[in-house]
Each structure stands twice: as C-alpha cells, then as structure tokens.
N, C-alpha and C positions, 0 to 999 in steps of 0.2 A: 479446096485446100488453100489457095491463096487469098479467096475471103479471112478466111479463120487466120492465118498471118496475118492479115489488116488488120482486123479483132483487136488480134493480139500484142501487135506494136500499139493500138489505140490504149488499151490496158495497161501496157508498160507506159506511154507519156502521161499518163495520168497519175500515176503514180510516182513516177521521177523526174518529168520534167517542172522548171517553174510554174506557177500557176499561168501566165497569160501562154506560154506553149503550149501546156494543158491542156487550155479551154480552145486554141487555133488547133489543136490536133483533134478534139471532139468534134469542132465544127464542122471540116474538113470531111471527116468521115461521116458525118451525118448528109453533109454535102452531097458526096460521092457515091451515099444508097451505102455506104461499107456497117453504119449499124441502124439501127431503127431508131425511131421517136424516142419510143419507151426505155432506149438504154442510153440516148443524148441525153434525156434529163436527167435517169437517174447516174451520170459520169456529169454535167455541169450541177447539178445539186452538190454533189462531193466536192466540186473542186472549189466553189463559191461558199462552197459552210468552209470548207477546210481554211482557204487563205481570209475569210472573214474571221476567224477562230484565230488564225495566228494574227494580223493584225489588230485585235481586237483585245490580246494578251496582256495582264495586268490591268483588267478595269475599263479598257478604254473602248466601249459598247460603242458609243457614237463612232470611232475609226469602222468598226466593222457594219454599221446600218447605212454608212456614208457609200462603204463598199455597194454595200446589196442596190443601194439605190441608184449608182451608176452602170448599173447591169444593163447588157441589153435587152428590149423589150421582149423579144423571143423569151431570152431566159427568163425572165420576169413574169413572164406567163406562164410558167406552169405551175400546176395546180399546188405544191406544195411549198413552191417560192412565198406563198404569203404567212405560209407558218413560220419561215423563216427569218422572214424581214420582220415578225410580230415580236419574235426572240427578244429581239438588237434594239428595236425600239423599245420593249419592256425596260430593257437593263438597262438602256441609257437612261431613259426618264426616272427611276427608280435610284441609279447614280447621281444624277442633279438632285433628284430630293433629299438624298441622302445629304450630299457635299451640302446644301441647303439647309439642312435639318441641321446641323454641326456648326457652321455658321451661325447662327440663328440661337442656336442654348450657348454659343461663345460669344454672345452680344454685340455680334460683328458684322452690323447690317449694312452697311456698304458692302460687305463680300456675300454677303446673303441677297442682296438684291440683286447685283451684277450675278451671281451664280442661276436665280430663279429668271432672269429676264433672258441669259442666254439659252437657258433650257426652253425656254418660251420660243425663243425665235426659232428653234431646229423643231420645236412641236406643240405648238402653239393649243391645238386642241386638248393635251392631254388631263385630265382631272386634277389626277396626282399635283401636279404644277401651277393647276390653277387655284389650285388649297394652299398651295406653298403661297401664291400671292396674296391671295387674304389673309393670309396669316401677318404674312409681312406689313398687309397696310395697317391689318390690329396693333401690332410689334412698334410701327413708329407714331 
C-alpha cells in the first residue's frame, strides 16, 4: 500500500510539477526501487518530449534538440530517446533551409549565407545544408 502511494505521488509530480522537479521526482523514485526501469523511461521520455515541445513552440526546433542534447547520458540512453532527438534535428535543419531557401529567392545572400553557415555550425553533417551551400556558392 504504501508502494502504490509512491507510485502515485510519482504520477502526480509528473504531471504538475515543473519539469526539472518532475524529472528529480522520477529519478528519485527510480533510485529508491519505488518504480522500475521501464516505467522511468517511459515518465522521463514524457517529461523531456513535453518540456522540449514547449520550449520548442513557434518554430524554434533547435531550442528543443539543444534541450534533448543536454540530457543526461542515462536518459539519453534509452532506446527511443534517438527517435526523439531525430525529430528536433529534422525540424531544425529543415527550418534553416527553409529561412535559407527565402533568403536566397529574396536575393539576400548575406542573410542566406549567415543563415546556411549557422545551420552548418549546430549540423554540419546534414545534406539538406550541404545543398543549401552549393547552392549558395552557384548564387554568388
């Protein structure tokens, strides 16, 4: 019985407390044996999409991949945390090409190259980004 009260106040601070209480009240409990593995991930998966979702509001995909990526490695590790970081990073880089792409037909390549080179610096590897550069060097 007083397991299941543990539980249960864990389910309520996930729910109503901010998120870094949130995630100190899962840890805690996952600490203490009060829930298992499989329900610490799937209470810090929620609380990590949730406050990356709100920080992330209005477009701003890079605030929320910035979140994900200063997670901790635990968190970070479980198995569905990479579908999630895949999200953030899609949208972001897809947002720079976009702001890029807009630049770019507004023949405003100072703002088109400052936009593709800082997308380049947070993801340097990504395709999308690296077509926006060539594009750009054809452009001037």
């Amino acid at each position: 019985r007083r397991r299941e009260i543990s539980v249960r106040n864990i389910e309520i601070a996930v729910k109503t407390l901010p998120f870094d209480q949130g995630v100190d009240a899962v840890d805690q409990g996952f600490l203490k044996g009060t829930i298992s593995r499989a329900r610490w991930e799937e209470f810090v998966l929620f609380l990590w999409s949730t406050e990356a979702r709100r920080i992330s509001s209005g477009g701003r995909w890079l605030a929320g991949w910035q979140l994900l990526q200063n997670a901790p490695d635990q968190t970070r590790s479980i198995v569905r945390w990479k579908a999630l970081e895949e999200t953030y990073l899609h949208n972001s880089v897809v947002d720079y090409h976009n702001r890029f792409a807009a630049a770019l037909r507004g023949r405003r390549l100072p703002e088109a190259r400052a936009i593709v080179y800082e997308g380049l610096s947070f993801f340097p590897k990504a395709p999308l980004l690296l077509e926006d550069l060539e594009t750009l060097t054809r452009a001037e």
